[in-house]
C-alpha positions as CSV (number, residue, x, y, z in Angstrom):
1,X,0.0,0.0,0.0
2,X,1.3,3.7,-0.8
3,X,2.4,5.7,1.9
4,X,0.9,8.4,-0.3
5,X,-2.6,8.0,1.6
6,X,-4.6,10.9,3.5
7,X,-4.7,8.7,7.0
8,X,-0.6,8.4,6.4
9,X,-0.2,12.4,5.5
10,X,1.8,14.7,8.4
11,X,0.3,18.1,9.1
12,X,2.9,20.2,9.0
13,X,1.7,23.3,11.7
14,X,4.5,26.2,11.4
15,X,4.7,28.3,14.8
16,X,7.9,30.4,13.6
17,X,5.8,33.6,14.1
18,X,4.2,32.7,17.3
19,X,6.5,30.4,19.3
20,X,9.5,31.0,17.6
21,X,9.1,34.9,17.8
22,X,9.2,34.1,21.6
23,X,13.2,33.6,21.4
24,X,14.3,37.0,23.4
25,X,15.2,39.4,20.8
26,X,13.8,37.8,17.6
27,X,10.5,40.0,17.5
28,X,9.6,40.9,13.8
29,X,7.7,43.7,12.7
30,X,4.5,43.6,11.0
31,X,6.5,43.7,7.2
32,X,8.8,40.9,8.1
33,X,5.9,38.4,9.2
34,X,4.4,39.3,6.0
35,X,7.3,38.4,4.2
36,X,7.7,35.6,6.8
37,X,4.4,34.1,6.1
38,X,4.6,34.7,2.1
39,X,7.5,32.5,2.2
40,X,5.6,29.8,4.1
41,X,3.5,29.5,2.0
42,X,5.5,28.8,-0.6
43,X,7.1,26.1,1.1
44,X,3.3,24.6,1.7
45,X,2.7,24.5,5.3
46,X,-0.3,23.1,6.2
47,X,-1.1,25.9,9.0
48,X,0.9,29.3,10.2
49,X,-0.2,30.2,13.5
50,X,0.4,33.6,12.5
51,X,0.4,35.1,16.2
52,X,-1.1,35.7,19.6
53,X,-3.4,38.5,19.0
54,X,-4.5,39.4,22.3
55,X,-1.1,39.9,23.3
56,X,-0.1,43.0,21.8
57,X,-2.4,45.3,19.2
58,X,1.2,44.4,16.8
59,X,0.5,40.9,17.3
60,X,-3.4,41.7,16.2
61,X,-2.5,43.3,13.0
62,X,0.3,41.2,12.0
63,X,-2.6,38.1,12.1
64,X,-5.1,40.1,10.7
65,X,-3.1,41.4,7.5
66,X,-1.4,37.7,7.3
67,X,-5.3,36.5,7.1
68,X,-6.3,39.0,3.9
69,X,-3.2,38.8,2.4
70,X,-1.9,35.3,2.8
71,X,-3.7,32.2,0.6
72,X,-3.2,28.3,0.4
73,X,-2.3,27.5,4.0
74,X,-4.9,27.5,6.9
75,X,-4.3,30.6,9.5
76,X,-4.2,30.3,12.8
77,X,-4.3,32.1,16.0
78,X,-3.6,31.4,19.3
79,X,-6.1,32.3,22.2
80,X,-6.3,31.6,26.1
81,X,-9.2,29.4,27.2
82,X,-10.9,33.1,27.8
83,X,-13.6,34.8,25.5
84,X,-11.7,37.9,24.8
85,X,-9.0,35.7,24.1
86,X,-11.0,34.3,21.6
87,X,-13.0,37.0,20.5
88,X,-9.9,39.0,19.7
89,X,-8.5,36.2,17.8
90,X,-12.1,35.4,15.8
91,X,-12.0,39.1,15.0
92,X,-8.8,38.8,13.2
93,X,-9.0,35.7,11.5
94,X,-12.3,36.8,9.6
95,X,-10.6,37.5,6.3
96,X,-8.6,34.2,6.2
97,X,-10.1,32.3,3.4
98,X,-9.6,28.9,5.8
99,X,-8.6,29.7,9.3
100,X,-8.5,28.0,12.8
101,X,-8.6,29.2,16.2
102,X,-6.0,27.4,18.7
103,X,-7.0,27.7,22.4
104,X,-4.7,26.1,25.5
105,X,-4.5,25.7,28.9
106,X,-2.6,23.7,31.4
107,X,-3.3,19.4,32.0
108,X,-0.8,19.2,34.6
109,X,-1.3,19.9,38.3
110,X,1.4,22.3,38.7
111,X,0.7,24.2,36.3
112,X,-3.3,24.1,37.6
113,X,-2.4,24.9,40.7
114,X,0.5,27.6,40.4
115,X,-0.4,29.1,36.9
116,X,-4.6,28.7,36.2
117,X,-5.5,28.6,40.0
118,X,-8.0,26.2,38.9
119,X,-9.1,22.6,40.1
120,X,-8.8,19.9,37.1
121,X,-12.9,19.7,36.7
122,X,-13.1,23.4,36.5
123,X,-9.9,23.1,33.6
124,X,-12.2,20.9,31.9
125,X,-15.4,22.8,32.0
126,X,-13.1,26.1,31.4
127,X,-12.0,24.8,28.0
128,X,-15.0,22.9,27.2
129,X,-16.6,26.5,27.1
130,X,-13.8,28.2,25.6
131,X,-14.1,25.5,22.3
132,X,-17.9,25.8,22.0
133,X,-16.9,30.0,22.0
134,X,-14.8,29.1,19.0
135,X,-17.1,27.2,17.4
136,X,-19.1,30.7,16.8
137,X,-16.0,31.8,14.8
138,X,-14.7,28.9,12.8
139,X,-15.3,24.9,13.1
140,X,-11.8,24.5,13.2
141,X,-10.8,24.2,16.4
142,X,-7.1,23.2,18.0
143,X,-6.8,22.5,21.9
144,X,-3.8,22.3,23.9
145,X,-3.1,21.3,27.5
146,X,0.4,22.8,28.3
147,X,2.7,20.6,30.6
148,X,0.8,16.9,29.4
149,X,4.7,15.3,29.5
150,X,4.0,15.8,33.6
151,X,0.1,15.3,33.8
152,X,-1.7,12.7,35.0
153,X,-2.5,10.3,32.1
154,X,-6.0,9.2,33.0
155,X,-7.0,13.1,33.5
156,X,-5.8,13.9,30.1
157,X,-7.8,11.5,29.0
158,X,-11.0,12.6,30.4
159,X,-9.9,16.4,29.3
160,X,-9.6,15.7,25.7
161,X,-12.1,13.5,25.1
162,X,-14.3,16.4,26.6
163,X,-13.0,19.0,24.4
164,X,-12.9,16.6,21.6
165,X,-16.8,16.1,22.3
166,X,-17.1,20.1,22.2
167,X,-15.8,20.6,19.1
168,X,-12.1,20.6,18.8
169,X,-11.1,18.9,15.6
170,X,-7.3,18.8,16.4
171,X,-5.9,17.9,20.1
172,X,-2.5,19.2,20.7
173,X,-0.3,17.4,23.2
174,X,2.3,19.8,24.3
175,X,6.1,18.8,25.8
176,X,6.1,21.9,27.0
177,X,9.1,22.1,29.0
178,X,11.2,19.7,26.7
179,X,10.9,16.9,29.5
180,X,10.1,14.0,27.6
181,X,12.7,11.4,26.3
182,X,11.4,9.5,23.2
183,X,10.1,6.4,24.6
184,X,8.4,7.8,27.3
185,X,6.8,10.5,24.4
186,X,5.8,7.6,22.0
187,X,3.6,6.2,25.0
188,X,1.6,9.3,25.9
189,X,0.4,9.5,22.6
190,X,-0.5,6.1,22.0
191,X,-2.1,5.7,25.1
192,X,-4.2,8.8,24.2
193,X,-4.7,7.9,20.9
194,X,-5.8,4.5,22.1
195,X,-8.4,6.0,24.6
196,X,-9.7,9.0,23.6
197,X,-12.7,7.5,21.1
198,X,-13.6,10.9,19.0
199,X,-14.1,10.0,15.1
200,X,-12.4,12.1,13.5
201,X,-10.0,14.0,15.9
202,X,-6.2,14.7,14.7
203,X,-3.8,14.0,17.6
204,X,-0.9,16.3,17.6
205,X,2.5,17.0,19.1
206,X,4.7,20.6,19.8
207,X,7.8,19.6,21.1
208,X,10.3,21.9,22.9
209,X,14.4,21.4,22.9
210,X,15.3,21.5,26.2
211,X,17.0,18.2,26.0
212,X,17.7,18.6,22.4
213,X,14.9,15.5,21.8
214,X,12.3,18.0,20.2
215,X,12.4,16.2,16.5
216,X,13.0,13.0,18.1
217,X,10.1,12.9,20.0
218,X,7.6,14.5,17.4
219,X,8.7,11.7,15.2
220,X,8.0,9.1,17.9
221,X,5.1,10.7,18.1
222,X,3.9,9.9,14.6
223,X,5.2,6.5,15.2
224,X,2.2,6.5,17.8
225,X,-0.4,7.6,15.6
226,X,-0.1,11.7,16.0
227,X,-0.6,13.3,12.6
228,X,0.2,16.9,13.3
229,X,3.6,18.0,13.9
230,X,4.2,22.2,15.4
231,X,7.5,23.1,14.0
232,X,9.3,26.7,13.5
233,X,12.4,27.4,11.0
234,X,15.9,26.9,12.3
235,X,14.0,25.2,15.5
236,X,13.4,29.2,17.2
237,X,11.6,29.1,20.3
238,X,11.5,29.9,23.6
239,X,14.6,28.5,25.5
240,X,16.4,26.3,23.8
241,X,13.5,26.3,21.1
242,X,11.0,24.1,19.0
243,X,11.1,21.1,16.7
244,X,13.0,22.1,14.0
245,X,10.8,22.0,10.9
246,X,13.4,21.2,8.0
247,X,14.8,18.1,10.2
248,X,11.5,16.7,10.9
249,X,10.1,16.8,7.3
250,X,13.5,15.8,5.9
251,X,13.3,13.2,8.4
252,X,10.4,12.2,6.9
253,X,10.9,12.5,3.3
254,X,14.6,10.4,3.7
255,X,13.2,7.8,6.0
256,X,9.9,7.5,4.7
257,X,10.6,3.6,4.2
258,X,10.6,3.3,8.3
259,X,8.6,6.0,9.0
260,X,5.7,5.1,6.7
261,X,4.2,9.0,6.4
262,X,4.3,11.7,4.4
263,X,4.3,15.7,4.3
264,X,2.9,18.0,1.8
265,X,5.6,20.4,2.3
266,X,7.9,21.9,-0.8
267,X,11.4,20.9,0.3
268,X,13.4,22.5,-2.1
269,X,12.0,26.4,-0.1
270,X,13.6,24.9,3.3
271,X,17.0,26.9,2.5
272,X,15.3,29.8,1.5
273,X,12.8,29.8,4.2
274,X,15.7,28.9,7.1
275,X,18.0,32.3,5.6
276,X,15.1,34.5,5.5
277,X,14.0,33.7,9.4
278,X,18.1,33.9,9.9
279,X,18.0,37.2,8.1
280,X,14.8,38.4,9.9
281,X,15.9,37.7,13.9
282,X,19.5,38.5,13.9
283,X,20.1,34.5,14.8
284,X,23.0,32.8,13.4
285,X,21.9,29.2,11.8
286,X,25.0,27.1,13.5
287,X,27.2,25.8,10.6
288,X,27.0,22.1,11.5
289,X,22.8,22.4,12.0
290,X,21.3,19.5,10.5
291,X,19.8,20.1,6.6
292,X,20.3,23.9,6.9
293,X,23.9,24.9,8.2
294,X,27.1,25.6,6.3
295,X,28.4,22.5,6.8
296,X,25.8,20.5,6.3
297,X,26.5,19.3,2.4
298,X,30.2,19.9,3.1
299,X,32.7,17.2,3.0
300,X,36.6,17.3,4.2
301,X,37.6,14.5,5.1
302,X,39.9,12.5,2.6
303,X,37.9,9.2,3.0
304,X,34.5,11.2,2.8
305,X,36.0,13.5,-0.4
306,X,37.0,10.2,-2.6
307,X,34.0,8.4,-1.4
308,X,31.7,11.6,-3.2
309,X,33.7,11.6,-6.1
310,X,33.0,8.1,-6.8
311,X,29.5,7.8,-5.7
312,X,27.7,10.7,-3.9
313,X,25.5,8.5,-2.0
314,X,28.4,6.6,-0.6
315,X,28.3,9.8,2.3
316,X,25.0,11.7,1.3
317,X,21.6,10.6,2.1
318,X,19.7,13.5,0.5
319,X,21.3,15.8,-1.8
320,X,21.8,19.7,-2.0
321,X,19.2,20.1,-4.4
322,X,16.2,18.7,-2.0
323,X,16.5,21.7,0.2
324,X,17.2,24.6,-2.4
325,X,20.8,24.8,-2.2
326,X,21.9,25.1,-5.6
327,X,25.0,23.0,-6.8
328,X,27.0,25.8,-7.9
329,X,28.7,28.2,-5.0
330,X,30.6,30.7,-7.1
331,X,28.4,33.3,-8.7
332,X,28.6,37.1,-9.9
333,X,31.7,39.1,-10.6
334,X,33.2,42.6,-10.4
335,X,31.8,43.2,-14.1
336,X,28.4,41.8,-13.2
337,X,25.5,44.4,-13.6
338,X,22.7,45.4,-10.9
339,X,19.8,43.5,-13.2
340,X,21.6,40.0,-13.0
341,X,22.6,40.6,-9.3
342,X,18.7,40.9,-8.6
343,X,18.1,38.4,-10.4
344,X,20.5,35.7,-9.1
345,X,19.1,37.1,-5.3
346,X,15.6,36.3,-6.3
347,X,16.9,32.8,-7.6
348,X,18.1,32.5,-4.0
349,X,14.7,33.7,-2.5
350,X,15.2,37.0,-2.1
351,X,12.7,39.6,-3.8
352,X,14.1,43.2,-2.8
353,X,12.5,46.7,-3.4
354,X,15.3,48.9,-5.8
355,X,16.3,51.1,-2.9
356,X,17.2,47.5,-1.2
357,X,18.5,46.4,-4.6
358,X,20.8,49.5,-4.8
359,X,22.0,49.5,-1.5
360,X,23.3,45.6,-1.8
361,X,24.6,46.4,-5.5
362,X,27.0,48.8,-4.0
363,X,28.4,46.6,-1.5
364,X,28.3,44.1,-3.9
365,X,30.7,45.7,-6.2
366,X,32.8,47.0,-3.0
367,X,33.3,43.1,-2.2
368,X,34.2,42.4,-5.8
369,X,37.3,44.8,-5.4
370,X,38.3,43.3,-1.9
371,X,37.8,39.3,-2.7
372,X,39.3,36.9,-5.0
373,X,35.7,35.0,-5.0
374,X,32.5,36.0,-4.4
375,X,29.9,33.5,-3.1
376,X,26.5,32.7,-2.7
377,X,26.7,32.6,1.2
378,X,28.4,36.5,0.9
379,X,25.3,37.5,-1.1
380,X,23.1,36.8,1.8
381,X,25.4,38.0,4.1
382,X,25.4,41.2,2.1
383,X,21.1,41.0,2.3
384,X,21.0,40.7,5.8
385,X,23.3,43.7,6.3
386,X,22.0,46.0,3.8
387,X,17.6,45.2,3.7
388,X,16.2,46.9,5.9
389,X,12.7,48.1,6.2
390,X,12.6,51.8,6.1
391,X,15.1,54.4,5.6
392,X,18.6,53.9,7.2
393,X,18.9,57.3,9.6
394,X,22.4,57.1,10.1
395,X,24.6,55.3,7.5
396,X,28.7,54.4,8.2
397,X,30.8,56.8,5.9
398,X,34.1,56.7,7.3
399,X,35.4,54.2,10.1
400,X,39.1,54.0,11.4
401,X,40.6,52.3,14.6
402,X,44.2,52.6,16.3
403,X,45.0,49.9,18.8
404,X,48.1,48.3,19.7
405,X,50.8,47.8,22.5
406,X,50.7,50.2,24.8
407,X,48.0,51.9,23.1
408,X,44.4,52.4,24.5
409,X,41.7,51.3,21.6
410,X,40.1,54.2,19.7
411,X,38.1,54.8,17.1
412,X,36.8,57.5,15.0
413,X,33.8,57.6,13.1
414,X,31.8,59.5,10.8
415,X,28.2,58.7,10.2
416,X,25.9,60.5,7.5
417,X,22.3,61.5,8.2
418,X,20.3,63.2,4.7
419,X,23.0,65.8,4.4
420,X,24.3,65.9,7.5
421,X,27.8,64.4,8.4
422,X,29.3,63.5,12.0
423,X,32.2,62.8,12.8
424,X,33.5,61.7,16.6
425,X,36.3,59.3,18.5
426,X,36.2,57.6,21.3
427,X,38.2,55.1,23.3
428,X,36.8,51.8,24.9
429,X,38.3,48.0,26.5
430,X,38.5,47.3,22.6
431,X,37.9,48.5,19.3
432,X,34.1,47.0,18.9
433,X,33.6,48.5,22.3
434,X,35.4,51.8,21.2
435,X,33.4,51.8,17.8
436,X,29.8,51.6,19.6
437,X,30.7,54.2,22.0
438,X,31.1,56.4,19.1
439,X,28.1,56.0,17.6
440,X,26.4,56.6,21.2
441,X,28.4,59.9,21.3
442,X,27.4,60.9,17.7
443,X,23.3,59.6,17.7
444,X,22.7,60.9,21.7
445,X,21.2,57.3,22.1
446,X,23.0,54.7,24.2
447,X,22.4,51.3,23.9
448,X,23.4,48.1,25.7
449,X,25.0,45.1,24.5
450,X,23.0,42.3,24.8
451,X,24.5,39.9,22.5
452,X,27.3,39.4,20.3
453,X,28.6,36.8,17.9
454,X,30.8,36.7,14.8
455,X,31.1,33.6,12.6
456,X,33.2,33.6,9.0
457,X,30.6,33.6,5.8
458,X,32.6,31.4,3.2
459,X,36.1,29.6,3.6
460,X,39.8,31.6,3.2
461,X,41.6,34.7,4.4
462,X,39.6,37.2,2.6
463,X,36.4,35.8,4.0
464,X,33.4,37.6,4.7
465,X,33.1,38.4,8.5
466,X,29.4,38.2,9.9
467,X,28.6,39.9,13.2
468,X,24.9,39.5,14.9
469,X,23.9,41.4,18.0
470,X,21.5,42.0,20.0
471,X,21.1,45.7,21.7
472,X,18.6,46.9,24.5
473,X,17.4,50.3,23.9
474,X,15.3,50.4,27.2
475,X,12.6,48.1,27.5
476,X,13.1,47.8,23.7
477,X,15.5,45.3,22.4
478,X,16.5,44.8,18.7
479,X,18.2,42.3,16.6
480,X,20.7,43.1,13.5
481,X,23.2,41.9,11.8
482,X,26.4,43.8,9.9
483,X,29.2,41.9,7.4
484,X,32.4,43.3,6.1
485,X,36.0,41.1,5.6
486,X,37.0,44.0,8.3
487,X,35.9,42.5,12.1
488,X,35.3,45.9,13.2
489,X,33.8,47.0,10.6
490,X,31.1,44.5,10.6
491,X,30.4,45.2,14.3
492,X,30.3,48.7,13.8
493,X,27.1,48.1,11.0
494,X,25.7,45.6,13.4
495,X,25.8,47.9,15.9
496,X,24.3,50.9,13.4
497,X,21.8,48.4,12.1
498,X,20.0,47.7,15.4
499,X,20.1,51.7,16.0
500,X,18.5,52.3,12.3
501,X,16.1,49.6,12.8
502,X,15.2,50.6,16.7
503,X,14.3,54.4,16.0
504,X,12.7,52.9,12.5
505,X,10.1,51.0,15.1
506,X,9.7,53.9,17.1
507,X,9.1,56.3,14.5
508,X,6.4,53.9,13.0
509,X,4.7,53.0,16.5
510,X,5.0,49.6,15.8
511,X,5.9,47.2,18.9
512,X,9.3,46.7,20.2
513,X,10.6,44.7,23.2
514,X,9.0,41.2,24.4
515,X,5.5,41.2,24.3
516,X,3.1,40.9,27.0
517,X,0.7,37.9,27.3
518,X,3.5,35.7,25.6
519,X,2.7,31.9,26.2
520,X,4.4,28.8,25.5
521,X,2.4,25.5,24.5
């Protein structure tokens, strides 16, 4: 029998703008979810919870404009067993051409007792009224009891048969706190699947990484008779974060002779989808991650290296191509003009307005003159420094640093704002340190180094240097990134990014900082 059967098909839920926006500093803005959720659906999700709506009026907007602009997958919103909850969510899902509301609360008795201050039979008549609420707005209904890996079995039973009986269509069986190891995950949901008797229902599984068994044990979970798996790009979450959406469906796709399932998902947008969410956050993709990291098609090893060149699949399971990465690496020259650069970047999954286009032309060409070989990886890196939604106040014109022995570090800088130019040194514990302290002297704004992380682009001497940080500006905190083959250089854009992109936010009124209302399932 074909595996290619409805009752064998994975849903594949994407919560990269509602859990995975919950990693600290990764908050988009409305025009990046957008774009976010665009790209989803080009990779064919079944579902994008799109947000939290009654969290924050820029969590409300984000899922209401991703609900009338957004086609093919089902939307989703997430709302507290409460009827605001609800009725905010309902309210801006109304546009979405197929839409679901996803309402939680707690199954086990810690969290009933320290979180809900509730007793378990109230839990169940709480969220057997919160369902038959959302029936008003849509008949497809998700429920989630956060904490099940540390609830009482037979309780959960009688709780989701209940909501099942209300109305839910899809029962969500959360590992919360990333406590579960596979085994002990595989039996939960067989032993719910096994008991609770609702035609019809979808039993499904979030997983989070504490222990780093998140794919692990949604795919034990399928094993078990789940049919749902809630995923985010690059695995972003809260703490250590979620199931990583491209391992799991790769997972599934490679191993589909022991797995026995199947996803509907376009693999060959995972690349594109996991640089974009890289791009958007500010969060480095680790080069050895699984499917999507550097290193991941990469082979050095003598053995390995003769082994490819005689037979790929002697040390590849899946090849380059099933993920989007294209087989070529070297692309673009000096003599290369601004129409075939933005073309080539939309190959790669990047569509960019011509103000973006011009900006990462000109750094383009200024890379051409300072490397031998320009890649693919440098083009992105080039992306992520120079789009930017909105104008860029202050741009980098002129950067120098003195430091040696003997010497204290100092840096002089001169920024441009319209027509204005600044110009201002100051000394620091380093030159990064220095640099920033400039550009708090010159823009009267002082931020606070949250974060900071550098990791090389492509391979050699004249590589691209990529620096990510995270800044507090307040109760605000922003992510960018900034790339040059100069260290300092790329720490000082990083640093000027976050500014640009902080008092962008401001100006525009849309939310910055962690939201309030945040909730992890």
């Amino acid at each position: 029998m074909s595996t290619q059967d409805e009752k064998n098909r994975v849903v594949i839920f994407d919560t990269t703008l509602r859990d995975g926006e919950q990693s600290p500093g990764a908050t988009m803005n409305l025009h990046e979810k957008l774009e976010v959720a665009k790209q989803l659906a080009r990779l064919r999700v079944d579902i994008i919870e799109a947000g939290f709506p009654i969290a924050s009026p820029g969590d409300y907007e984000a899922v209401r404009s991703i609900s009338e602009t957004v086609s093919g997958p089902v939307i989703a919103a997430l709302a507290r067993i409460k009827e605001k909850d609800i009725a905010r969510a309902g309210d801006a899902l109304k546009s979405a051409a197929r839409r679901r509301i996803h309402t939680f609360s707690s199954g086990s008795d810690i969290h009933l007792e320290s979180i809900l201050r509730l007793s378990r039979a109230e839990n169940i008549t709480r969220s057997v009224e919160a369902i038959k609420v959302a029936k008003t707005y849509t008949d497809d209904i998700e429920y989630s009891a956060q904490d099940t890996t540390r609830s009482d079995r037979d309780y959960l039973v009688d709780l989701y048969t209940a909501c099942a009986e209300a109305g839910a269509t899809t029962l969500n069986i959360p590992d919360t706190v990333g406590y579960a190891t596979p085994q002990e995950y595989h039996d939960l949901i067989a032993y719910l699947v096994a008991r609770v008797k609702v035609p019809g229902v979808i039993f499904s599984v979030h997983c989070h990484n504490d222990l780093g068994l998140a794919v692990a044990n949604s795919l034990a979970a399928v094993q078990a008779g789940a049919r749902q798996i809630e995923c985010t790009i690059n695995g972003i979450g809260e703490r250590a974060g979620n199931c990583s959406l491209e391992e799991a469906v790769m997972a599934i796709k490679t191993r589909s002779d022991a797995l026995k399932v199947w996803t509907g998902v376009n693999t060959r947008e995972i690349m594109k989808s996991s640089r974009m969410i890289s791009r958007m956050t500010g969060m480095i993709v680790q080069r050895n991650k699984a499917i999507v990291g550097a290193n991941a098609f990469a082979h050095e090893s003598g053995i390995h290296q003769d082994g490819m060149l005689k037979n790929r699949m002697t040390y590849e399971i899946m090849t380059p191509e099933d993920v989007g990465v294209s087989g070529t690496d070297l692309v673009l020259g000096k003599h290369s003009g601004r129409h075939a650069l933005g073309v080539h970047l939309e190959k790669m999954g990047f569509k960019l307005t011509d103000e973006e286009l011009n900006r990462v032309y000109n750094q383009f060409k200024e890379l051409c003159d300072k490397k031998k070989v320009v890649y693919d990886d440098d083009l992105v890196a080039i992306v992520q420094d120079q789009s930017q939604e909105g104008p860029q106040v202050y741009v980098l014109d002129y950067l120098q640093v003195t430091t040696g022995s003997g010497t204290l570090p100092t840096a002089t800088i001169r920024l441009k704002k319209e027509d204005k130019v600044f110009e201002d040194a100051a000394i620091g514990d380093g030159p990064v340190d220095a640099s920033c302290k400039v550009i708090d002297r010159i823009t009267g704004i002082n931020g606070e180094l949250e974060d900071f992380s550098l990791q090389a682009v492509t391979a050699g001497e004249d590589a691209l240097g990529e620096v990510s940080m995270r800044v507090r500006y307040g109760e605000a905190v922003v992510s960018a990134k900034g790339s040059s083959t100069d260290i300092v250089e790329a720490s000082a854009k990083a640093y000027l990014n976050c500014l640009n992109r902080y008092l962008f936010l401001m100006k525009s009124n849309q939310p910055v900082g962690q939201q309030d209302g945040d909730a992890a399932v």
